[in-house]
Every structure is written in structure tokens, then in C-alpha cells.
C-alpha positions, -999 to +999 in steps of 0.1 A: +000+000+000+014+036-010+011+062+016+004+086-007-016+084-037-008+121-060-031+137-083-017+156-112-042+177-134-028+190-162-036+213-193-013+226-218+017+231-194+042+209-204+077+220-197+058+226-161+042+186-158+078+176-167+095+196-135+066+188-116+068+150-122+106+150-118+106+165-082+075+142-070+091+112-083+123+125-068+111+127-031+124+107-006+114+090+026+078+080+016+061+057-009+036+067-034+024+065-063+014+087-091-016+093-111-012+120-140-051+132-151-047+150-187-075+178-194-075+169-232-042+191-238-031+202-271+007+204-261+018+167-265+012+168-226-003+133-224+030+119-246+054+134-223+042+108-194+041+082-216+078+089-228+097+100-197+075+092-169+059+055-178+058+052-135+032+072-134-002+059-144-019+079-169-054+086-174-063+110-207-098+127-201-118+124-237-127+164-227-117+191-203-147+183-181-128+211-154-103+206-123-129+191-101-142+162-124-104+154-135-098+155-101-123+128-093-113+105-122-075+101-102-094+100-064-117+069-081-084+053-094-069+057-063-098+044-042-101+017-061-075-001-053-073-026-024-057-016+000-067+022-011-034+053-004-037+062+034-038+099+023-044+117-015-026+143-025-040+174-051-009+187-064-013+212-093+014+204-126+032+241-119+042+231-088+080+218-075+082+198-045+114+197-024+128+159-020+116+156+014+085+178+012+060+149+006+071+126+033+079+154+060+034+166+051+029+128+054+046+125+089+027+156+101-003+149+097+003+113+112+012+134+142-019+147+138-053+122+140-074+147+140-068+165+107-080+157+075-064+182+057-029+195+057-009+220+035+025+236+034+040+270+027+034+277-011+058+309-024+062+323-056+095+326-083+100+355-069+105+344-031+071+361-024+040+341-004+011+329-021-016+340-003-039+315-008-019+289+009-038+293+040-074+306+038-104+315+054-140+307+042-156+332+018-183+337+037-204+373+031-184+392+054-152+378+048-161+384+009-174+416+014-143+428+027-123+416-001-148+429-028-146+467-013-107+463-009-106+469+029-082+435+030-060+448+008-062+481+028-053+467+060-043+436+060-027+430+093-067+436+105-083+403+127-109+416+109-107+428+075-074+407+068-096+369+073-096+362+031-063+356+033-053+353+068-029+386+064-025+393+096-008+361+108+028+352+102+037+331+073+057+312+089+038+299+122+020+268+121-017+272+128-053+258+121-070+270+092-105+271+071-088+258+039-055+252+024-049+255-020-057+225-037-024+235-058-007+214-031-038+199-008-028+162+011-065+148+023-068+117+048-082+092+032-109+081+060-122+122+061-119+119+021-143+090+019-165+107+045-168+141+028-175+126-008-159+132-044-152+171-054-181+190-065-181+190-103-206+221-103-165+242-098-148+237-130-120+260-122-119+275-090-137+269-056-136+234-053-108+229-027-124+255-004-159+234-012-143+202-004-122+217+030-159+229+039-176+193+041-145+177+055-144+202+082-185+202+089-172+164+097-154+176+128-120+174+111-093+201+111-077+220+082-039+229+091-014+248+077+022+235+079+048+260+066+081+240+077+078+223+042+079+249+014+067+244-023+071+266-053+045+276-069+046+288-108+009+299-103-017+306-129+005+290-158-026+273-176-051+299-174-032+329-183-037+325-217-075+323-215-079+355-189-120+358-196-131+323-192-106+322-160-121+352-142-159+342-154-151+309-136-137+324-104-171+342-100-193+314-112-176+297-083-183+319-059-213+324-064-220+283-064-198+284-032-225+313-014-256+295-025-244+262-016-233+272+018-243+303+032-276+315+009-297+289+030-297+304+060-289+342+052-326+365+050-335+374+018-331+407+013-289+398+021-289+369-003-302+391-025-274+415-019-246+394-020-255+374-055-258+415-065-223+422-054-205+393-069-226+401-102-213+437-103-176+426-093-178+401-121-189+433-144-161+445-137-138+423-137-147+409-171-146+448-183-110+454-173-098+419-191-111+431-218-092+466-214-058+446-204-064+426-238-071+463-260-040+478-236-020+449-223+000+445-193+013+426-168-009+399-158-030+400-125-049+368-110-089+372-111-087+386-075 
């Protein structure tokens, strides 16, 4: 039995999948095996496992169904086999792993039963941290905050600083709402609990949805930052800016209903779907300016 079974989805990133899979299969200390989910890429992406990586097993999705469904397709492999990985690992193909990194995330969260979910310190190229490593719920006010900029404006505030959990220090271990599914390890036992990913989130959302029901089973979401990962983010949907930022509201706005929309009044659930309508507006408006005037690309947020 592999302690770890990892989940690669990839589309049209290549030259990424290849550093990716050479640092996974590099790692030491741990056993695992590798399951390599192509989105129906155009980039000879699928022919690149065959050729240098034939350890991992490959599975070629006939379409690009999104991140969630791909997703399932490796979690079914995975579970499927007897005896099933003691933990699954959501690992996104621009990622590099450092050669102890898997094992040392494995070891933690053996130190810790009562997790289901554990993530490590994602940075940038550049050095810098990527925020959504560690994560609070979007919930109304959380989002609400973020939407009228007041995290951005202080984000060492308890209170306005929760999207991205600002005002704590990077580098101190602590319990979370959610960790990226760029680099997510899931217990098995609060996997099977919790269900499949939702394939209503094609592109975004669907870790946060998923750290939601595992946690509404009484499990804990930590944040590990001892073991760092780089992170080349947003490789795959940089060039296709407009369908990237429609999906980052469609999934919130699946996210709100799905969780929140049920018990706010109406006259609030009214006014949130509103807001993340009018920030979509917007959004979408100034993609469309960047691609008239362009410049240095920005994520959705």
C-alpha cells in the first residue's frame, strides 16, 4: 500500500508537468504512487508521461470536463485499489516539490489524527508568499471585505485581513479554514467521509468546497509551513484570462448558495448574489481593457 496516492491535473503546461513529475518522483522517505489526469491538452502533454515518466499511471480525459471532475477521475483510481493510499494528494502540474517535502506533510499529519487536511507554505519565483496557501472561508463578510478592498487596505486587521489570513505570520503553524488544492494532502478516511469534489466548480472553488464538508465532519484543516513548495501559479489559465475570471465568479457564487444562501434573510442573499454580479462586471470589463491595452498579468482577485 502507498502512503500517498498524487493527483496531477494538467492542461497545456508541459515543460511545467515535466518539472513537476521529476521532483514528485524525486522525493524521498515516503512511498507513493502517481496518477497524471490530462485535461485533453493540445501540447503533446499526455505523450510526455508516456515517454519519460511511464511510473506514473496515466489517465487521458476524452474532454476538459474542469479541475474538479479530472480531479475525481485520479481520487476513483486511487480508491479503487485494495488496499486504497492512506492519504491523497491534489498537487497542481506548476508546482516543484522539495525531495523531502511529501514525506515530512505525510509525517505531520500522522502526528496529527485529528486532521483531514494539511498544506505547506506555497511561495512564488519570486520568493514572495502565495496567499492562498492558507485561507479563510468566503463567507459574506469575509467576501465583502475583499470585494470593497478593505483587506487589501489593512491587511494585518483580525478583521478585515480573514480572506487571506494577512494578519498572521507566514511562517507559524496554525489551524485554518482551507488550504490551495495546488498542493492539498486529504486523509483518506475524512476523504471517503466528505465525498468526491463537486463538479458544479470547473475551475476554482472546489478545494475550499471540499475543505468545507470535511471540516463540517469535525475534522481540522492545518497549515504547515516548515515544508515549502514553489509555486509557478496561474500558468494554464493565463492565456484564456476571460473564461478564468468568469469561472472564479461562477464559483463563488456556487460556493455562497451552496453554503451560506440557505440560511442568510433574503433581502442579504439578494445583496450578495448583486455584489459578486457587479464585481464580475467589472472584472470581465478590465480583461477586456488589459487585452485592447496589455500589461502585466494579474490573477482574477
Amino acid at each position: 500500500m502507498a502512503d500517498v496516492g498524487v493527483i496531477i491535473v494538467s492542461y497545456n503546461v508541459a515543460d511545467l508537468l515535466r518539472r513537476c513529475l521529476r521532483s514528485v518522483l524525486g522525493s524521498r522517505g515516503v512511498d507513493l504512487a502517481v496518477c497524471v489526469v490530462d485535461n485533453r491538452s493540445a501540447d503533446g502533454s499526455a505523450e510526455l508521461v508516456r515517454a519519460e515518466f511511464p511510473q506514473a499511471h496515466l489517465i487521458v480525459s476524452p474532454e476538459n470536463r474542469g479541475y474538479s471532475a479530472a480531479n475525481n477521475l485520479g481520487i476513483k483510481y486511487f480508491l479503487a485499489q485494495s488496499p486504497p493510499p492512506r492519504y491523497i494528494l491534489l498537487l497542481n502540474p506548476d508546482t516543484e516539490v522539495p525531495p523531502d517535502g511529501i514525506a515530512e506533510m505525510v509525517a505531520y499529519l500522522d502526528r496529527h489524527p485529528e486532521a483531514g487536511i494539511a498544506g505547506p507554505k506555497l511561495v512564488r519565483p519570486d520568493g514572495s508568499l502565495d496567499l492562498a496557501c492558507r485561507r479563510s472561508f468566503p463567507s459574506p463578510e469575509v467576501s465583502f471585505y475583499r470585494m470593497v478592498g478593505l483587506s487589501r487596505l489593512f491587511p494585518r486587521s483580525r478583521r478585515f485581513g480573514r480572506y487571506n489570513l494577512t494578519y498572521l505570520d507566514p511562517d507559524v503553524e496554525t489551524e485554518v479554514d482551507s488550504v490551495v488544492g495546488a498542493f492539498m494532502l486529504i486523509r483518506r478516511e475524512a476523504l471517503q467521509e466528505a465525498g468526491l469534489m463537486d463538479e458544479a466548480f470547473f475551475l476554482y472553488g472546489e478545494d475550499l468546497d471540499l475543505a468545507f464538508r470535511i471540516k463540517a465532519r469535525g475534522w481540522k484543516v492545518l497549515y504547515y509551513p516548515k515544508v515549502v513548495v514553489l509555486h509557478h501559479k496561474g500558468e494554464s489559465t493565463r492565456r484564456a484570462r476571460s473564461r478564468a475570471v468568469r469561472e472564479f465568479y461562477r464559483a463563488m457564487l456556487i460556493f455562497y448558495k451552496k453554503h451560506y444562501a440557505p440560511n442568510n434573510p433574503p433581502l442579504l442573499r439578494w445583496l450578495v448574489t448583486a455584489g459578486i454580479y457587479l464585481r464580475w462586471g467589472v472584472a470581465l470589463a478590465v480583461t477586456r481593457l488589459e487585452g485592447l491595452f496589455p500589461a502585466r498579468p494579474r490573477p482574477p482577485t
